[in-house]
C-alpha positions as CSV (number, residue, x, y, z in Angstrom):
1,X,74.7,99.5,82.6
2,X,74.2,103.3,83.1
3,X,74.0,104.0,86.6
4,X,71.7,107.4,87.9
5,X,72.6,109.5,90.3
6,X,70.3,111.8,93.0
7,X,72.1,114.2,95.3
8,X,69.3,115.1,98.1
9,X,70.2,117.9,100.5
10,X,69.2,116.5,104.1
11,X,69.3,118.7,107.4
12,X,72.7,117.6,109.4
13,X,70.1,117.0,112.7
14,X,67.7,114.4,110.4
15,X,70.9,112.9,109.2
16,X,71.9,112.8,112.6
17,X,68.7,111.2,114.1
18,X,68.9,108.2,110.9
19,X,72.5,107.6,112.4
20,X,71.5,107.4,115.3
21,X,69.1,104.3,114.8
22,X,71.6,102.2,112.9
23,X,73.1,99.3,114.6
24,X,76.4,99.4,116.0
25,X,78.1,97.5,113.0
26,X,76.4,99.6,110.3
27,X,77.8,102.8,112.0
28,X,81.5,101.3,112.0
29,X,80.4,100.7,107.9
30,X,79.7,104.1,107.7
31,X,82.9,105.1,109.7
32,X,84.9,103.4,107.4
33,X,83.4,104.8,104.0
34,X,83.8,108.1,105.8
35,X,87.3,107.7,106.8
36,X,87.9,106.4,103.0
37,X,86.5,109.5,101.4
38,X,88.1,111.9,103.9
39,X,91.7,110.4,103.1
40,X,91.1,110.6,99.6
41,X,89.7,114.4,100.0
42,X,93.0,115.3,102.1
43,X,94.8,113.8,99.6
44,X,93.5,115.7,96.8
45,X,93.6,118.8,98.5
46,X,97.3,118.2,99.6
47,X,98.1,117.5,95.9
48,X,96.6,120.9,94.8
49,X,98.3,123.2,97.4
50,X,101.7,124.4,96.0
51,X,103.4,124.2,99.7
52,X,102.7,121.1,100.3
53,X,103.7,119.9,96.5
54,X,107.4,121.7,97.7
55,X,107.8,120.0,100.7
56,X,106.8,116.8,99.3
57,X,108.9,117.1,96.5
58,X,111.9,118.4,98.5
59,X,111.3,115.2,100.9
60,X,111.8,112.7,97.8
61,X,115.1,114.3,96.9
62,X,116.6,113.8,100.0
63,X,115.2,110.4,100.4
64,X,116.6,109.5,96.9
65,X,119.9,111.0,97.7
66,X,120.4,109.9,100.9
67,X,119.9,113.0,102.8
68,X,117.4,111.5,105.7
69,X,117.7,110.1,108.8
70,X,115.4,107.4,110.0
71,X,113.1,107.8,112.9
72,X,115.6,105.2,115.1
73,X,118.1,107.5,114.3
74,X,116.3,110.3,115.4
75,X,115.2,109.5,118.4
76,X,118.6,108.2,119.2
77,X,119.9,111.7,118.8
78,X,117.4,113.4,121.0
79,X,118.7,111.8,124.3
C-alpha cells in the first residue's frame, strides 16, 4: 500500500493553542514521539560531526583494550 505524504507549514502559536487542548495523556503521547525523534536527530547529527566520530572512536579503543576505568572506580578516586 503506497502511503501519501502532506507536509503543512503551521504557525508555532496555532500549534501551540491545538496542544494546548489535548488531554493530559495525549500530550505525554506527543512527548514521547518528540523525545523519540529528537534522540534519533541528536544521534544523526553526532554521527556526522567528525569530533565527535574521534572521540567516540577513541572511547571504543580504550574500552576494547582495557584502558577505562568504571564510574565506581572513579568516584572512588575523587575522595
Amino acid at each position: 500500500m503506497v502511503q501519501d505524504t502532506i507536509r503543512l507549514s503551521i504557525p508555532i502559536t496555532l500549534l501551540a493553542d491545538v496542544l494546548a487542548g489535548l488531554t493530559l495523556r495525549e500530550k505525554y503521547q506527543l512527548l514521547e514521539i518528540l523525545e523519540t525523534q529528537i534522540a534519533e536527530a541528536e544521534e544523526e547529527a553526532w554521527e556526522k560531526d567528525p569530533t565527535t566520530r574521534n572521540a567516540i572512536h577513541e572511547a571504543r579503543i580504550a574500552y576494547q583494550t582495557g584502558q577505562y576505568i568504571t564510574i565506581d572506580e572513579y568516584v572512588k578516586n575523587q575522595s
